[in-house]
C-alpha positions as CSV (number, residue, x, y, z in Angstrom):
1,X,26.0,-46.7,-47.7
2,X,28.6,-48.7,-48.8
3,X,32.4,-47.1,-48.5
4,X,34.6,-47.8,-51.5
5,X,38.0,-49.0,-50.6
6,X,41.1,-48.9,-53.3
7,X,43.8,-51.8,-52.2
8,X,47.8,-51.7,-53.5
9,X,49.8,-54.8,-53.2
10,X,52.9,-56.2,-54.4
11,X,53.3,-60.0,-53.0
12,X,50.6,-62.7,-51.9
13,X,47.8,-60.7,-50.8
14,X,47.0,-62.5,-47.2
15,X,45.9,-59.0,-45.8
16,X,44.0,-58.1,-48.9
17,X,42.4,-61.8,-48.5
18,X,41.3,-60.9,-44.9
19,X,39.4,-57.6,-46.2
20,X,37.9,-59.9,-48.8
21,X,37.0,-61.8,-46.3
22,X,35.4,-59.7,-43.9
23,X,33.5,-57.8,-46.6
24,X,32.2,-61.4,-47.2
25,X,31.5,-62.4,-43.9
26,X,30.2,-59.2,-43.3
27,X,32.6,-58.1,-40.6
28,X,32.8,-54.9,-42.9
29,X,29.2,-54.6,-44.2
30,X,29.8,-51.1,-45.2
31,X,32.6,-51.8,-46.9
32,X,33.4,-52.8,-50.9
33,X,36.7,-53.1,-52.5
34,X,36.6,-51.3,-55.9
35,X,40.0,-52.0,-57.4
36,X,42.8,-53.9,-56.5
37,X,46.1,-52.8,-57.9
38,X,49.7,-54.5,-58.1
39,X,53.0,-53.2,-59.1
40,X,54.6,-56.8,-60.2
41,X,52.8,-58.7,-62.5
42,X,53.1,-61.7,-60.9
43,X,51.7,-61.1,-57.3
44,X,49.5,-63.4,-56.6
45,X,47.1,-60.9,-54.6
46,X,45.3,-60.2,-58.4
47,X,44.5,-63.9,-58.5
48,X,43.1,-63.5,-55.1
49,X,41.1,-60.4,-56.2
50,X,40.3,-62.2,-59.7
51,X,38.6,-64.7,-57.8
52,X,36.5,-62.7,-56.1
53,X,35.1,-60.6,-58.6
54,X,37.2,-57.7,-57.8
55,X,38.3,-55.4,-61.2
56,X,42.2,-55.3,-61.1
57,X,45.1,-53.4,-62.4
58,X,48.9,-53.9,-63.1
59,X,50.7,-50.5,-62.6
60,X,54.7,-51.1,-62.9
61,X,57.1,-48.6,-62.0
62,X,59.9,-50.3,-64.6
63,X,58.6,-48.5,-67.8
64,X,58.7,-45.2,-66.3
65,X,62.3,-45.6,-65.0
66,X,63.2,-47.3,-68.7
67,X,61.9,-44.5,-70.0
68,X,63.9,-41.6,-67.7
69,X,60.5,-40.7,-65.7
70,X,60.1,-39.5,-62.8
71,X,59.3,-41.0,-59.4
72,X,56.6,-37.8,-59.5
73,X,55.1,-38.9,-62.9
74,X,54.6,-42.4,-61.9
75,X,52.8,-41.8,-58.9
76,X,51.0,-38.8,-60.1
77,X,49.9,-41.2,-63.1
78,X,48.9,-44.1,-60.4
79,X,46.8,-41.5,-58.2
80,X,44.7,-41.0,-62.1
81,X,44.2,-44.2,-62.2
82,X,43.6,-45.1,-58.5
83,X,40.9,-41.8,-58.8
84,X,38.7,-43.5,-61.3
85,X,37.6,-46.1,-58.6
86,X,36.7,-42.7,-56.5
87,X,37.5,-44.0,-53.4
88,X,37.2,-43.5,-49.7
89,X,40.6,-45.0,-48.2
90,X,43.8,-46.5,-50.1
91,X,44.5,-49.4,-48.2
92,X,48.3,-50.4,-49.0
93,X,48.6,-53.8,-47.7
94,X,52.3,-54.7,-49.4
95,X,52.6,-52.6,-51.3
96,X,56.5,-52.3,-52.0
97,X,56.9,-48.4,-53.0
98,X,57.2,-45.5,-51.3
99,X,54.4,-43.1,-52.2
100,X,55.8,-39.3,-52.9
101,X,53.4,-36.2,-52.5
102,X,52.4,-36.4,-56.1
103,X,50.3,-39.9,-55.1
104,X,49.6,-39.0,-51.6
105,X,48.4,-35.5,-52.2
106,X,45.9,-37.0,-54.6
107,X,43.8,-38.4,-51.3
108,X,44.7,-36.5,-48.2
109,X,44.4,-38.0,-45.3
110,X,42.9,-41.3,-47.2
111,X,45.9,-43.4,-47.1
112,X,47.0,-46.0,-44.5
113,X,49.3,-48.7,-44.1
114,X,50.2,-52.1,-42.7
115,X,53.5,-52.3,-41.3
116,X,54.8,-55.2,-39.1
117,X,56.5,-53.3,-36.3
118,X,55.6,-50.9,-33.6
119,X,56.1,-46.9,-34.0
120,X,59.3,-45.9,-34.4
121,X,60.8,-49.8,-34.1
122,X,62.1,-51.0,-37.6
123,X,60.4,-48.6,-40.0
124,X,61.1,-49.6,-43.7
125,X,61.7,-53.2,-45.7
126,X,62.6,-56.4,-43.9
127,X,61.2,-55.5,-40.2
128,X,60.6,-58.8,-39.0
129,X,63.9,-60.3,-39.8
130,X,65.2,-56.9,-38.3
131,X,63.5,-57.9,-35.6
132,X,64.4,-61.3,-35.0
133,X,68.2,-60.1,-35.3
134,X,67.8,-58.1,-32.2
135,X,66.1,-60.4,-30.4
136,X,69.1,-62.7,-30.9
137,X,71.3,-60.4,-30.1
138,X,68.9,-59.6,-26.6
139,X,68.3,-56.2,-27.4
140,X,64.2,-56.6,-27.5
141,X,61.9,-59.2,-26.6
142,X,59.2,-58.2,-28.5
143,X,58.0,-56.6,-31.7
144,X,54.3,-56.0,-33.1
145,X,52.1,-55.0,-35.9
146,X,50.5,-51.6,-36.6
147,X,48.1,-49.3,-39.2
148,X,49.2,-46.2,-40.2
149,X,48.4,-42.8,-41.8
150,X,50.8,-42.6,-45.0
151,X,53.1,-39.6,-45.2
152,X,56.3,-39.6,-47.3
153,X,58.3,-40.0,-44.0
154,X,58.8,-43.9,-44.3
155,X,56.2,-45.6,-41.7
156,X,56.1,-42.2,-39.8
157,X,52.9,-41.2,-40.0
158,X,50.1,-41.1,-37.5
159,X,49.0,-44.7,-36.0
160,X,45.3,-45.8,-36.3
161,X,45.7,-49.1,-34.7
162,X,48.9,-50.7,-33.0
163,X,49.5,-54.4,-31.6
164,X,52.5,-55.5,-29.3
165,X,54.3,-59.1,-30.1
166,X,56.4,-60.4,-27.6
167,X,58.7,-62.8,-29.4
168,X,59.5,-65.9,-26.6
169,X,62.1,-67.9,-26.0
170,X,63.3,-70.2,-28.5
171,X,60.9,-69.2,-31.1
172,X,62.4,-69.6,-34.4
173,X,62.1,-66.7,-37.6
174,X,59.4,-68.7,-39.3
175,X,57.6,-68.9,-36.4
176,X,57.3,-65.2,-35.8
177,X,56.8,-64.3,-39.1
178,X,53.6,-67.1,-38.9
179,X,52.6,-65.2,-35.5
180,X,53.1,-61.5,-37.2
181,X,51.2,-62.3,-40.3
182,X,48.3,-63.7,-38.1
183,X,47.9,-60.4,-36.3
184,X,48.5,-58.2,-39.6
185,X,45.4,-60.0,-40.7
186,X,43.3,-59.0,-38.0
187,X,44.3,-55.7,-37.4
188,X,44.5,-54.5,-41.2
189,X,40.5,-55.2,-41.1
190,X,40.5,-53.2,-37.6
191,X,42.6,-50.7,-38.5
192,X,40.1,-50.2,-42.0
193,X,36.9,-49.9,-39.8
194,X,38.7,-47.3,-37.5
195,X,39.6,-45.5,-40.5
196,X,36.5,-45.2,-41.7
197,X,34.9,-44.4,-38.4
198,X,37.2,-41.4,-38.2
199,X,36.1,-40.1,-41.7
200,X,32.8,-41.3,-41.6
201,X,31.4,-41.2,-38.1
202,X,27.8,-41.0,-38.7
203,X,27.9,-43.4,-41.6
204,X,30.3,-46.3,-41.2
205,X,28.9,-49.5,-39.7
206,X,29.9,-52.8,-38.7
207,X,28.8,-56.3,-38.0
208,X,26.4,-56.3,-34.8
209,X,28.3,-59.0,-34.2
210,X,32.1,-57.3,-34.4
């Protein structure tokens, strides 16, 4: 049985190329990405998905604030469109909005999240520079990476998957951000399987050799 899987972005789309990439290589065997979806036209994550045969969309929030709409309409509208691919998680790997009930609602308990912190460290934007700052300023020596249940609290929900960074000596911003990005790529494809393993415990399967 193959489990379909719905991916938001906004940017590059490294973490949606390392699902691609273990659908490929058959790290997720079960798994096949029905729709990739961007809110900026430019994101280079459709390219990525465009490549690999994967049906796309373009869903900007501008026209609905051009046109007075609400937050509400535009995610109630998304989670239509997002429905037609019917599927089995939501995988925002980002993805630069903040999902209200209208969206979330929609797939209960079938959202999750990357976020490049730990719980309750540096929820929101900019979390790795955040991060950085207090490590200059010796308040932490670390930082990390984790997948999360999506709630409207900001990066509050329930954590699937969670991976400590310690952040050494002398290690420069573009260095960490090189070393987080490396673990968000293995751990959003973890964080996936243990998803679907919670939802789907006598169907999900992975690669004998995972």
């Amino acid at each position: 049985m193959k489990h379909r899987v719905v991916v938001l972005i906004s940017g590059n789309g490294s973490n949606l190329q390392a699902i691609i990439d273990a659908v490929k290589d058959r790290t997720l065997p079960s798994v096949t990405i029905t729709r990739v979806v961007s809110n900026r036209k430019a994101a280079y994550g459709l390219t990525r998905a465009e490549q690999a045969g994967i049906p796309t969309l373009y869903f900007p929030l501008k026209p609905y604030t051009d046109a007075g709409r609400s937050r509400e309409e535009y995610d109630r509208d998304l989670a239509e469109r997002v429905a037609e691919s019917e599927p089995d998680v939501v995988v925002l790997a980002g993805w630069m909005h903040i999902f209200t009930s209208a969206f979330l609602d929609r797939f209960p308990n079938r959202v999750i999240n990357l976020h490049p912190a730990l719980p309750g460290e540096f929820d929101g934007a900019g979390a790795i520079e955040r991060a950085f700052r207090a490590f200059q300023e010796g308040k932490t020596d670390h930082t990390g990476v984790m997948v999360h249940n999506v709630t409207t609290t900001v990066d509050g929900g329930s954590v699937i998957v969670s991976e400590r960074v310690p952040i050494e000596p002398g290690t420069t911003l573009e260095a960490l951000e090189a070393r987080i990005h490396s673990v968000e790529h293995r751990l959003i494809v973890q964080g996936l399987a243990a998803k679907l393993r919670e939802l789907y415990p006598h169907q999900f399967f992975e690669s004998a050799t995972a």
